[in-house]
MDAnalysis code that builds the backbone (N, CA, C; Angstrom):
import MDAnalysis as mda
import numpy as np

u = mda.Universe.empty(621, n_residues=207, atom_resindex=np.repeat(np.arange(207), 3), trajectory=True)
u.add_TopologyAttr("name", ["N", "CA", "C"] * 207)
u.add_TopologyAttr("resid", np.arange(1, 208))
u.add_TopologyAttr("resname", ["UNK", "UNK", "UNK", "UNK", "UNK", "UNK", "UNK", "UNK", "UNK", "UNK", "UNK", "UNK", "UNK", "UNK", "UNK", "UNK", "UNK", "UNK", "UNK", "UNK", "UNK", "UNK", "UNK", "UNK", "UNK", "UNK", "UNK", "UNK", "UNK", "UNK", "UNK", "UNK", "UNK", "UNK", "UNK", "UNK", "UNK", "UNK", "UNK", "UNK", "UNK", "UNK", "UNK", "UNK", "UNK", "UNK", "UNK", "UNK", "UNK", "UNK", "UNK", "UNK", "UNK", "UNK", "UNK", "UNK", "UNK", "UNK", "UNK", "UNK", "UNK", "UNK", "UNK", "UNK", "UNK", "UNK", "UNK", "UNK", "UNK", "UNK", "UNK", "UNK", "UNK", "UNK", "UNK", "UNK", "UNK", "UNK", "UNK", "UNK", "UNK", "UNK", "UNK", "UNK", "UNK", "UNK", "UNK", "UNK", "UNK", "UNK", "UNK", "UNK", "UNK", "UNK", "UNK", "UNK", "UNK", "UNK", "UNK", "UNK", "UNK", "UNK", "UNK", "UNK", "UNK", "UNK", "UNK", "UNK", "UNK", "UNK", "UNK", "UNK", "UNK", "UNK", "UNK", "UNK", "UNK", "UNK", "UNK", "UNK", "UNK", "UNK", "UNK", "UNK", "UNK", "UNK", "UNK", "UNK", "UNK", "UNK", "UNK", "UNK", "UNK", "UNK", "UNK", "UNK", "UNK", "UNK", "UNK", "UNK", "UNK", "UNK", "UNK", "UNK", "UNK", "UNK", "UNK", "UNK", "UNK", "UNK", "UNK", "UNK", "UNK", "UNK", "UNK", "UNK", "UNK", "UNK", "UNK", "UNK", "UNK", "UNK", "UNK", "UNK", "UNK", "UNK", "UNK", "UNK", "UNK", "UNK", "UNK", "UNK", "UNK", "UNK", "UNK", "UNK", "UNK", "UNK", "UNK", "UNK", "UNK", "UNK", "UNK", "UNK", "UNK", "UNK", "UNK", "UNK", "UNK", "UNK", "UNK", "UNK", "UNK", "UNK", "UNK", "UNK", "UNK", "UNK", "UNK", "UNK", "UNK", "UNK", "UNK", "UNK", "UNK", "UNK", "UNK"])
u.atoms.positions = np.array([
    [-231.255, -165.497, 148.145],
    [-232.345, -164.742, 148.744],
    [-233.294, -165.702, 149.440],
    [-233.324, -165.636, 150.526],
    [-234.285, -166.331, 151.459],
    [-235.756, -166.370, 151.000],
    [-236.598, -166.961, 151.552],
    [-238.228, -166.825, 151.265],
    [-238.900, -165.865, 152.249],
    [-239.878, -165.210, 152.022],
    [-240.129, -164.664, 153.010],
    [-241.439, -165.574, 153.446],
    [-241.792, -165.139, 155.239],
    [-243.567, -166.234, 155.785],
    [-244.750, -165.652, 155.323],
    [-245.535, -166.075, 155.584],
    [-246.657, -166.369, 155.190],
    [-247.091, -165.162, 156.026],
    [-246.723, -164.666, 157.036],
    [-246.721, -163.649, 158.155],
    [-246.471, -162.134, 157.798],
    [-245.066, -162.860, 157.033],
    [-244.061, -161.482, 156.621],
    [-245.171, -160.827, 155.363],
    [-245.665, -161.708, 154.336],
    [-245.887, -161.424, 153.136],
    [-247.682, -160.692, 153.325],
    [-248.663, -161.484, 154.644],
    [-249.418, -160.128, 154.452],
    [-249.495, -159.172, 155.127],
    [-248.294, -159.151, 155.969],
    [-248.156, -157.742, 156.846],
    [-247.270, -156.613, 156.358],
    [-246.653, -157.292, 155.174],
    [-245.928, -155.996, 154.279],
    [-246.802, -155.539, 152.499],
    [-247.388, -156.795, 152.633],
    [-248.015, -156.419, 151.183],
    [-249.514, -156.696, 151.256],
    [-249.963, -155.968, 149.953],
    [-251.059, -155.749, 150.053],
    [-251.692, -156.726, 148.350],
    [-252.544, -157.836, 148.448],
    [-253.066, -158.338, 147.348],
    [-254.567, -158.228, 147.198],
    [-254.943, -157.966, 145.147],
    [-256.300, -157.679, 145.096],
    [-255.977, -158.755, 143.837],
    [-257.442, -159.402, 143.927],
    [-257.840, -159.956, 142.523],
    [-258.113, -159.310, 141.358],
    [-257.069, -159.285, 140.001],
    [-257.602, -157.942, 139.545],
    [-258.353, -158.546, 137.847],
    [-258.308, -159.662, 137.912],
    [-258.657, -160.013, 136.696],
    [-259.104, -161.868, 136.959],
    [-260.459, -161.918, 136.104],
    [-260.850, -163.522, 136.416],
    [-261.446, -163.266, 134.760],
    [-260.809, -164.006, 133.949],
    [-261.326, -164.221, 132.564],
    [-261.713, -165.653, 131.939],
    [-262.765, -165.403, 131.675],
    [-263.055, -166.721, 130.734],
    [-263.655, -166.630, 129.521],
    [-262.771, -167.066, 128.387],
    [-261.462, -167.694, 127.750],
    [-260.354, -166.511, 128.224],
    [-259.915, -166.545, 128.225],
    [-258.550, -165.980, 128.127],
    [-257.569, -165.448, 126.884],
    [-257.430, -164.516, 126.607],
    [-256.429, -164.222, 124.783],
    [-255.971, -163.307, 125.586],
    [-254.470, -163.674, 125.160],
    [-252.916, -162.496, 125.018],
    [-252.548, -162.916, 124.266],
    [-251.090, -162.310, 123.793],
    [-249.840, -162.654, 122.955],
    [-249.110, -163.890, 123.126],
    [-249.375, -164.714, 124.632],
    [-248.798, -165.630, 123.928],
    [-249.804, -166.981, 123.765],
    [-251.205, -166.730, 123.273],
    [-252.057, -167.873, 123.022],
    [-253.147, -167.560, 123.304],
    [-254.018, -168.604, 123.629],
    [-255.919, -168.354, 123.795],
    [-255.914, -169.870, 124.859],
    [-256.414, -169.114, 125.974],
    [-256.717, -170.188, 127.133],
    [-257.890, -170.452, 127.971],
    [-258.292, -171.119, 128.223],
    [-259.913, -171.550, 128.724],
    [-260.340, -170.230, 129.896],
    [-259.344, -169.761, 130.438],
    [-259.412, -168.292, 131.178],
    [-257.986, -168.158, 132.137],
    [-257.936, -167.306, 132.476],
    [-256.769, -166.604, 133.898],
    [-257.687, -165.941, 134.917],
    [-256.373, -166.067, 135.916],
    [-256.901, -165.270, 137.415],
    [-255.498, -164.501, 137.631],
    [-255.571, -162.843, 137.457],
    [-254.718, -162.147, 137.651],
    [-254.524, -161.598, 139.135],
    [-253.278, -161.304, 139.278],
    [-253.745, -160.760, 140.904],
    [-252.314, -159.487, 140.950],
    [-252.397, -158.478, 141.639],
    [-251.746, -157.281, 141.581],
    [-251.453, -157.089, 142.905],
    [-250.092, -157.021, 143.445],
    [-249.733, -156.751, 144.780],
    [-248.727, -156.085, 144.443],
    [-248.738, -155.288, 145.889],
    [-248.407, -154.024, 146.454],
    [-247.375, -154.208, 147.607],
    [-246.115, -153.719, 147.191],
    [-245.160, -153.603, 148.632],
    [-245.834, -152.304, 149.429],
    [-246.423, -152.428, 151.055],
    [-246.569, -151.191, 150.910],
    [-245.945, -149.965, 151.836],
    [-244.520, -150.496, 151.901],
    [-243.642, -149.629, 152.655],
    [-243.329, -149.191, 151.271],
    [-242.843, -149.354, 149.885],
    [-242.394, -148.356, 148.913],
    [-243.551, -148.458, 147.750],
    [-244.687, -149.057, 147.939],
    [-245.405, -148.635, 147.038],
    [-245.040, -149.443, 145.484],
    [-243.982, -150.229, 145.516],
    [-243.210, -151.459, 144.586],
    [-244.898, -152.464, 144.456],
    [-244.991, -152.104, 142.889],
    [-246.038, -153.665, 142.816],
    [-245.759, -154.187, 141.015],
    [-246.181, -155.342, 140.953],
    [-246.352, -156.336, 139.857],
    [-247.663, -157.125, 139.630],
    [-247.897, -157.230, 138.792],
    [-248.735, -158.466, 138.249],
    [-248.616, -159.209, 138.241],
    [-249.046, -160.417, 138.961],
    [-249.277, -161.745, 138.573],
    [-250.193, -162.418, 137.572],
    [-250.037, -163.225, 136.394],
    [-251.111, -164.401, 135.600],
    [-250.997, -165.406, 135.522],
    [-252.013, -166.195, 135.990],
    [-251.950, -167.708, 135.555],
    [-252.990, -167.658, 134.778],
    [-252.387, -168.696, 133.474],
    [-253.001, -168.973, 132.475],
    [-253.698, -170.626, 132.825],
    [-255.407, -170.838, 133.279],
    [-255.508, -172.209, 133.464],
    [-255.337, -172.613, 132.193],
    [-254.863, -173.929, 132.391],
    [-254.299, -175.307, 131.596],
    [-255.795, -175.967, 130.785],
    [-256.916, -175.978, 131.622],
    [-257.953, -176.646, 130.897],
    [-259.201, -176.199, 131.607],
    [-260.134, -176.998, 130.356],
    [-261.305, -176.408, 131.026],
    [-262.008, -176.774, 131.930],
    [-261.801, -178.271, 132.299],
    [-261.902, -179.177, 133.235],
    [-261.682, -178.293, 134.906],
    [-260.964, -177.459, 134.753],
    [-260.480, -176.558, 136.189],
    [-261.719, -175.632, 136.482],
    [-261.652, -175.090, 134.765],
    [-263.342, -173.943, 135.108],
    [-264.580, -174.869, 136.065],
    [-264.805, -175.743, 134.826],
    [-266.284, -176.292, 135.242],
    [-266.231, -176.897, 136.546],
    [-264.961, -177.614, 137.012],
    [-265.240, -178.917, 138.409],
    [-264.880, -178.106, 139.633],
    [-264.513, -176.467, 139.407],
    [-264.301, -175.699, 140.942],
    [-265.163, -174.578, 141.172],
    [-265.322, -173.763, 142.300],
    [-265.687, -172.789, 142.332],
    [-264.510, -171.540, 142.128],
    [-265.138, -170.387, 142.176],
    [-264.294, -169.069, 141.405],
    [-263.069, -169.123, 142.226],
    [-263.740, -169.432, 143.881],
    [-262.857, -169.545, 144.815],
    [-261.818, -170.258, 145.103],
    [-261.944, -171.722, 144.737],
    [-260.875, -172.546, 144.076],
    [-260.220, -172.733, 142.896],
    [-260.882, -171.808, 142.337],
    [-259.504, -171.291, 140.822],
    [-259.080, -170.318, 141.034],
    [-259.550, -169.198, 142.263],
    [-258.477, -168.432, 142.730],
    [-257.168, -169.178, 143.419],
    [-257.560, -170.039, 144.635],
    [-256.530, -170.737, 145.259],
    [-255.605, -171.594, 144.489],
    [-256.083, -171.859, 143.035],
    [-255.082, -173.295, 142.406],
    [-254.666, -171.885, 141.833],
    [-254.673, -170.649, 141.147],
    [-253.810, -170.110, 140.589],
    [-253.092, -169.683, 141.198],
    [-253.345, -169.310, 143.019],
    [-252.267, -168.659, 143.506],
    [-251.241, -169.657, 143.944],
    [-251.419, -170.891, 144.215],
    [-250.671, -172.017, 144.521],
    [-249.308, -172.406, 143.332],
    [-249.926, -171.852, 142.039],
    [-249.170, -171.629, 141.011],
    [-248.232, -170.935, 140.943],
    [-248.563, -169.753, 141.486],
    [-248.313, -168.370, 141.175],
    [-246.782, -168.394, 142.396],
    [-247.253, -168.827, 143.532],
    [-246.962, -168.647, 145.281],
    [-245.156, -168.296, 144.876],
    [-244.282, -169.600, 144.273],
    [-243.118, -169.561, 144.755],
    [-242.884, -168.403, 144.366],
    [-242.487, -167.773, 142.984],
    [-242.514, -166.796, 141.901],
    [-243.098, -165.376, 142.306],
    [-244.157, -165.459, 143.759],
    [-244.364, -164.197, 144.140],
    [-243.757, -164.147, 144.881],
    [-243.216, -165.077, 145.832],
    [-242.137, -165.177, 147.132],
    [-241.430, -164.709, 146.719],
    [-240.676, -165.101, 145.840],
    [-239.072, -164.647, 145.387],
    [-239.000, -163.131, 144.944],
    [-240.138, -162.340, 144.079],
    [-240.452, -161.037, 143.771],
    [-240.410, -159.853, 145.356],
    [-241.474, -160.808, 146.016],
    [-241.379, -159.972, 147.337],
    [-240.376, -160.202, 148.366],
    [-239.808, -161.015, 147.845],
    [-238.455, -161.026, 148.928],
    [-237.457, -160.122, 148.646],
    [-237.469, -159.541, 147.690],
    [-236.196, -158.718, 146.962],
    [-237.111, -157.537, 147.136],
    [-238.530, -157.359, 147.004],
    [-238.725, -155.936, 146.663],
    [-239.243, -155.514, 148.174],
    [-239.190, -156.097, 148.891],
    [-239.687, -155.527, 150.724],
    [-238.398, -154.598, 150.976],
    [-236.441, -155.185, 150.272],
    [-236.175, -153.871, 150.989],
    [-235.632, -153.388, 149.671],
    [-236.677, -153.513, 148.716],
    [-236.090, -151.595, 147.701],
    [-236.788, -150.676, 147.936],
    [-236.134, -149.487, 147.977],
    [-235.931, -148.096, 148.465],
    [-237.731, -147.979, 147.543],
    [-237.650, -146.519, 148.003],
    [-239.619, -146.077, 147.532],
    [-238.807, -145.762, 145.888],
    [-239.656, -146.053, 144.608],
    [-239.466, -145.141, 143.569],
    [-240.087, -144.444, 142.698],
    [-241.677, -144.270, 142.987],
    [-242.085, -143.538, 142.771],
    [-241.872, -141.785, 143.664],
    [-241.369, -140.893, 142.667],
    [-241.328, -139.666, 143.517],
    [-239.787, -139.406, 143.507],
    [-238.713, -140.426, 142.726],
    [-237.441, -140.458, 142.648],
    [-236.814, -139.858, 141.425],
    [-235.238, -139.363, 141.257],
    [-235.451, -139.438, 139.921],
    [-234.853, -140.544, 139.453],
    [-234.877, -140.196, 138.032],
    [-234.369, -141.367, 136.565],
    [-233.074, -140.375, 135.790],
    [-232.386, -141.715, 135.715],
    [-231.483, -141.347, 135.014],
    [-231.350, -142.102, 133.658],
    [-231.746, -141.431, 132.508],
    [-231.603, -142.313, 131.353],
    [-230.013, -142.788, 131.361],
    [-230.135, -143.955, 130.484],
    [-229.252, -144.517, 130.167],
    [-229.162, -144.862, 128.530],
    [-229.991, -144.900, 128.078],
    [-229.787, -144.910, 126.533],
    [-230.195, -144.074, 125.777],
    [-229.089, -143.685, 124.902],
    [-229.074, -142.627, 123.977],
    [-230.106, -142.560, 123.138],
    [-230.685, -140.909, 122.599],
    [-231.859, -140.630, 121.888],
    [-231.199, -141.270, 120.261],
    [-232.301, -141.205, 119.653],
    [-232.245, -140.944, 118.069],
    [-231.656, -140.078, 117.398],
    [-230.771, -140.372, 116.482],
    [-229.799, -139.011, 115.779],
    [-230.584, -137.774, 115.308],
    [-232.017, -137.922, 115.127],
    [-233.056, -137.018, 114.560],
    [-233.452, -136.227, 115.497],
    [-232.783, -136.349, 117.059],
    [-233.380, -135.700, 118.148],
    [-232.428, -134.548, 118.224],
    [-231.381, -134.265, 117.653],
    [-230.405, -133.685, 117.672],
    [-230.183, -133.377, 119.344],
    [-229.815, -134.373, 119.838],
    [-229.186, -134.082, 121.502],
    [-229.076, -135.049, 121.788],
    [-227.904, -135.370, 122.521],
    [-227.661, -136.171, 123.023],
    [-227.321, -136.870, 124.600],
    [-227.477, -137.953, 124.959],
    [-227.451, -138.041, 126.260],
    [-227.176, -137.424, 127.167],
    [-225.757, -137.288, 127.170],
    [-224.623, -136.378, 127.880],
    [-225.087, -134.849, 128.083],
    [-226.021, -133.670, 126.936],
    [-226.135, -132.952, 126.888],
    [-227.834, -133.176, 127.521],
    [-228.592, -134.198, 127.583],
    [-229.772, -134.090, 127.838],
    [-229.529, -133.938, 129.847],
    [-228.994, -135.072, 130.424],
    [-228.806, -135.329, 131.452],
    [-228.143, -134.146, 131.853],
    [-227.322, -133.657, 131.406],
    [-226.543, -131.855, 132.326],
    [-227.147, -130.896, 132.114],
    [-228.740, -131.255, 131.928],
    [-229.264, -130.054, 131.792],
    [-230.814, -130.141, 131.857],
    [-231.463, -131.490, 132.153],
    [-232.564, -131.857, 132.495],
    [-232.530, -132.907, 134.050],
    [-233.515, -132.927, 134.569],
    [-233.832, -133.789, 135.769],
    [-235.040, -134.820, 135.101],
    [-235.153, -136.018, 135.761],
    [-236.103, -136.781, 134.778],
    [-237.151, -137.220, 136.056],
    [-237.810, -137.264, 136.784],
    [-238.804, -137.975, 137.864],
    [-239.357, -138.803, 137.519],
    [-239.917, -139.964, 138.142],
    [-240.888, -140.631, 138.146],
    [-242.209, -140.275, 139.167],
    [-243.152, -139.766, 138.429],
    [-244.242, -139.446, 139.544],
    [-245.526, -140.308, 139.590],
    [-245.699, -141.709, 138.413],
    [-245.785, -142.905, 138.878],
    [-246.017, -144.068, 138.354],
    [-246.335, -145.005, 138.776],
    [-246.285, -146.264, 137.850],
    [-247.258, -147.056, 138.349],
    [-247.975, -148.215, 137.502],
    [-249.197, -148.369, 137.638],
    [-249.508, -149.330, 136.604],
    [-249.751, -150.462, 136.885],
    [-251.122, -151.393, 135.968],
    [-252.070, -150.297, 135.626],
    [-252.540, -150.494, 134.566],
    [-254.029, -149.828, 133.889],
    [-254.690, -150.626, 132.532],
    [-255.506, -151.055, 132.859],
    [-256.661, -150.164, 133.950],
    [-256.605, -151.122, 134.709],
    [-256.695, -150.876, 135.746],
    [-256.392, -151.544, 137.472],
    [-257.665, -153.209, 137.414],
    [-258.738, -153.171, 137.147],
    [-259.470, -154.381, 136.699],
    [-258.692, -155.484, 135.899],
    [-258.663, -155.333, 134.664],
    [-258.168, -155.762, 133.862],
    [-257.060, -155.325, 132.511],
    [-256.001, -155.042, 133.397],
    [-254.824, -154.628, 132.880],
    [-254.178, -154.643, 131.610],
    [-253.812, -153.999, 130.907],
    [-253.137, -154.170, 129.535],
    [-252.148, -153.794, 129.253],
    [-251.458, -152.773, 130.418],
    [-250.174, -152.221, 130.428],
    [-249.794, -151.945, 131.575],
    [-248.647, -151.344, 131.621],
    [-247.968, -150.410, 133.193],
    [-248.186, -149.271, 132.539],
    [-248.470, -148.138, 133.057],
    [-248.494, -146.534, 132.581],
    [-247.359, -146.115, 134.122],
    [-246.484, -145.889, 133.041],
    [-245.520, -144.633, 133.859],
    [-245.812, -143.143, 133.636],
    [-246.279, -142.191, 134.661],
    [-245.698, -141.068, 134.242],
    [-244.323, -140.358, 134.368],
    [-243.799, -139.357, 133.893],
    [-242.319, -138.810, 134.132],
    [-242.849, -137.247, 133.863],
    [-242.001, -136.895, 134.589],
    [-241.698, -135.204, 134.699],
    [-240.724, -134.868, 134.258],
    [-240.397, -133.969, 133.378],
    [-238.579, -133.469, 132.853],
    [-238.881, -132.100, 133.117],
    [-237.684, -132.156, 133.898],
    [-237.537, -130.769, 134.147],
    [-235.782, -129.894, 133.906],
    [-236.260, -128.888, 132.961],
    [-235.239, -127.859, 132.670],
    [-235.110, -126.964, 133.931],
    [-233.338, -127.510, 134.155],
    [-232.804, -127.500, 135.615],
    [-232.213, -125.483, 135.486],
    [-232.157, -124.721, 134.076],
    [-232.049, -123.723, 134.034],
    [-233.223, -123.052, 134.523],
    [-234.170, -123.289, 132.951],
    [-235.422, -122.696, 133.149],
    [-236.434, -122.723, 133.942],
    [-236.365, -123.790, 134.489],
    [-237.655, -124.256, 135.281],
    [-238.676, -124.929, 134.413],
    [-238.454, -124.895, 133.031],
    [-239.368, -125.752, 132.209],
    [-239.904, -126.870, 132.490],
    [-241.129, -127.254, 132.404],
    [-241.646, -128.707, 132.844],
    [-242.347, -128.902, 131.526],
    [-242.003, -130.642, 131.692],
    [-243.034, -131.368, 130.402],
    [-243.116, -132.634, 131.404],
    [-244.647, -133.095, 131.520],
    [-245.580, -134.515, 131.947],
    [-245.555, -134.983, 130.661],
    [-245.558, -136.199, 130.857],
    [-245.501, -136.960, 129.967],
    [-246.001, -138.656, 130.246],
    [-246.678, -139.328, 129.849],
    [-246.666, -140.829, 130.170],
    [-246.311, -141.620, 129.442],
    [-246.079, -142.850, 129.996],
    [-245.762, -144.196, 128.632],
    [-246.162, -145.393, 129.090],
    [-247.088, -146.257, 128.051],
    [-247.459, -147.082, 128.298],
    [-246.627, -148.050, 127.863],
    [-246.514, -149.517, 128.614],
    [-245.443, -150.358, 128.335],
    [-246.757, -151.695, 128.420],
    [-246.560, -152.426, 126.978],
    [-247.767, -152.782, 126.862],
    [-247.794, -154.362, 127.974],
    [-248.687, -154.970, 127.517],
    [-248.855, -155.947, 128.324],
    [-248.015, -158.033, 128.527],
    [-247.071, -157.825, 127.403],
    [-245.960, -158.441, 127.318],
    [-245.398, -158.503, 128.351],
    [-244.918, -157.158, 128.676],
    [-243.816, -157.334, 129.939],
    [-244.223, -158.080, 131.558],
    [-245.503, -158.488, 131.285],
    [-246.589, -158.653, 132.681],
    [-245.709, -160.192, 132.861],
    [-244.772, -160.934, 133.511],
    [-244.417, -162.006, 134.225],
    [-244.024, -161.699, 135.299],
    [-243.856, -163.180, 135.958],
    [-243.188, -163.439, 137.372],
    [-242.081, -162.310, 137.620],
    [-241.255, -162.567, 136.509],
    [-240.037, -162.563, 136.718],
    [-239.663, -160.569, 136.331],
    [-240.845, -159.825, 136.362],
    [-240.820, -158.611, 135.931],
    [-240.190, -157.879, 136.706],
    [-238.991, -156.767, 136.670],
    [-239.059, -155.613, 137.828],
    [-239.737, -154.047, 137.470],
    [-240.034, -153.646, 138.530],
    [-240.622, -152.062, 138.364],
    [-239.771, -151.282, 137.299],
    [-238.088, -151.792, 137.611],
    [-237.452, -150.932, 137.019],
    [-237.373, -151.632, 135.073],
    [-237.340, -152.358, 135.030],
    [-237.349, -152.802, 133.794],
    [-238.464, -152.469, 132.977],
    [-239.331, -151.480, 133.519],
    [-240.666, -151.925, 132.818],
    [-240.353, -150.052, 132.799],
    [-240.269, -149.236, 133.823],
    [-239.788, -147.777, 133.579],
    [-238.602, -147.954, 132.905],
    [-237.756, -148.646, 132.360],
    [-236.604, -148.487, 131.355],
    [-237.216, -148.714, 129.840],
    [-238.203, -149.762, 130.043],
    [-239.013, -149.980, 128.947],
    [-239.879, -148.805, 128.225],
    [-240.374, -148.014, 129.675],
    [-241.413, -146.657, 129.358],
    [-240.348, -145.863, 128.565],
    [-239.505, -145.389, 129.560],
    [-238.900, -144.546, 128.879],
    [-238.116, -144.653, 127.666],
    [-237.922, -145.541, 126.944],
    [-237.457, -145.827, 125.699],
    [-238.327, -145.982, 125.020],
    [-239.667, -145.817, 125.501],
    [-240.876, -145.749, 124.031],
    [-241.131, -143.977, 123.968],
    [-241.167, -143.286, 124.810],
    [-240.938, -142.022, 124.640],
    [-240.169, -141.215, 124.707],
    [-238.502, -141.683, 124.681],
    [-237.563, -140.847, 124.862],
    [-237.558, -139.723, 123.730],
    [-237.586, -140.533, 122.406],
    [-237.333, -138.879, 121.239],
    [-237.986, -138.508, 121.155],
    [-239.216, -137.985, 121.844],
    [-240.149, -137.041, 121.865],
    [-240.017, -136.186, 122.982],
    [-239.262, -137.097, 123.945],
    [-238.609, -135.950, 125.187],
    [-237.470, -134.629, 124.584],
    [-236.783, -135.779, 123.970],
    [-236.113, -135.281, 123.150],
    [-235.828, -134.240, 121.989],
    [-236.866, -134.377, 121.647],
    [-237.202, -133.021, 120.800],
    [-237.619, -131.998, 121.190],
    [-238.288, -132.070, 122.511],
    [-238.819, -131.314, 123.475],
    [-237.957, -130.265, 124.222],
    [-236.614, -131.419, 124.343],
    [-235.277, -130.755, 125.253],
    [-234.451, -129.627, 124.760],
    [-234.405, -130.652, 123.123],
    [-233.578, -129.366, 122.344],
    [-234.300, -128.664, 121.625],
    [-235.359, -128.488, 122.058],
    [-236.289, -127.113, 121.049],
    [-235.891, -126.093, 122.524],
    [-236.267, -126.365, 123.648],
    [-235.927, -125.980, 124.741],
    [-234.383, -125.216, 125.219],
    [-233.297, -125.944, 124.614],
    [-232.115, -125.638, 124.595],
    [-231.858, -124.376, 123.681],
    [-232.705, -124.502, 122.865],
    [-232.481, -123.468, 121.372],
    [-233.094, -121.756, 121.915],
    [-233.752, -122.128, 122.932],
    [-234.875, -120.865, 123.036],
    [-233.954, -119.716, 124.182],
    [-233.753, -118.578, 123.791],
    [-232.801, -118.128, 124.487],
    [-232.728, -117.983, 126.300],
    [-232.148, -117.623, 126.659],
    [-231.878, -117.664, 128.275],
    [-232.855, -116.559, 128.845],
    [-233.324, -115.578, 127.971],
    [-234.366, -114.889, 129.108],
    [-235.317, -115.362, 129.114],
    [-235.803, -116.037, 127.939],
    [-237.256, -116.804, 127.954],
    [-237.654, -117.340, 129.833],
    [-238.374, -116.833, 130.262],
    [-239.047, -117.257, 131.618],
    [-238.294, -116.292, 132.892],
    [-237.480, -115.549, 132.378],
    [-236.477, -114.888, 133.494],
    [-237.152, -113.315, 133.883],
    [-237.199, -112.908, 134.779],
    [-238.002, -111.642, 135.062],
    [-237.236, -110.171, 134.619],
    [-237.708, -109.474, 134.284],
    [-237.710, -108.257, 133.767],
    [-237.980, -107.060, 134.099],
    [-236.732, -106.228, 134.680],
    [-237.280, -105.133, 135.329],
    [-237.195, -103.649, 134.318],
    [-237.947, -103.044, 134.109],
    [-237.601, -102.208, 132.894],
    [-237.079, -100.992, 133.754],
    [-236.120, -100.298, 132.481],
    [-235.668, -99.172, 133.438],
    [-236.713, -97.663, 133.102],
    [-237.197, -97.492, 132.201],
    [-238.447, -96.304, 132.381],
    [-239.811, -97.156, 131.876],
    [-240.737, -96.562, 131.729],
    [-242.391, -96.434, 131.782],
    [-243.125, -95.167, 131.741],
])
């Protein structure tokens, strides 16, 4: 995969500073602070997080905000190249559907095969939140009963672990949806159980 220019990258994407912390605490340590930054493909609406974790404190005190923005993105640069070089030509996916791929819990009583021939799954969207200072991706999903017309919204937060370079959109909605699948799930086959006129119109023959 080629690099993309300096040209290409702000005339297709869109970058905001979305986080400047000092000290810094996540999961993997406690650091003198980070400068997060959140970009946007914006022909499909494809975005990720970027963090750099500064190294010392020596960086806080001897720069301005403005030059610990620039040394983190200088950090950051190759690792966003390579992200936006692959994601300028994936297709839009918010507004698409999903197709699970891994099977519910035996307690859901349904199973894949029977969930998928008989539900549609959407993604209607995905998202850092809270957009400042981030702690997760929030996906929402739509399931929809392809008989009934039944709908269930639903979201899932995929916590803030998954936030690297090396993240895709889709790994992180495979992630969502496996923190709330058996609750879809129970949802589907309570749904399956409920008979066929439930929602179907009714014309009576006297009154």
């Amino acid at each position: 995969m080629e690099n993309i220019t300096l040209n290409e990258f702000i005339n297709n994407f869109s970058t905001m500073i979305s986080t400047i912390d000092a000290p810094h605490i996540d999961e993997t340590g406690t650091y003198p602070g980070s400068i997060g930054f959140i970009i946007t493909c914006n022909s499909n609406l494809r975005k990720n997080y970027f963090e750099y974790h500064i190294p010392s404190l020596d960086i806080i005190t001897s720069n301005s905000y403005s030059n610990i923005v620039d040394i983190a993105w200088s950090n950051l640069s190759s690792n966003i190249n390579e992200w936006a070089a692959t994601i300028i030509t994936s297709n839009v996916l918010i507004g698409t559907n999903y197709i699970p791929e891994d099977d519910f819990s035996q307690e859901t009583n349904i199973n894949l095969a029977t969930f998928n021939a008989n539900y549609i799954v959407n993604i209607t969207n995905l998202y850092v939140y809270p957009t400042n200072t981030p702690t997760c991706w929030l996906v929402n999903f739509n399931i929809k009963n392809i008989i009934k017309n039944e709908i269930m919204y639903i979201n899932s937060q995929v916590p803030i672990d998954t936030f690297s370079t090396i993240t895709t959109d889709m790994y992180v909605v495979n992630r969502a949806w496996n923190i709330i699948k058996n609750q879809v799930g129970n949802w589907a086959y309570s749904k399956l159980l409920e008979s066929p006129l439930i929602n179907t119109i009714y014309y009576p023959q006297i009154i």
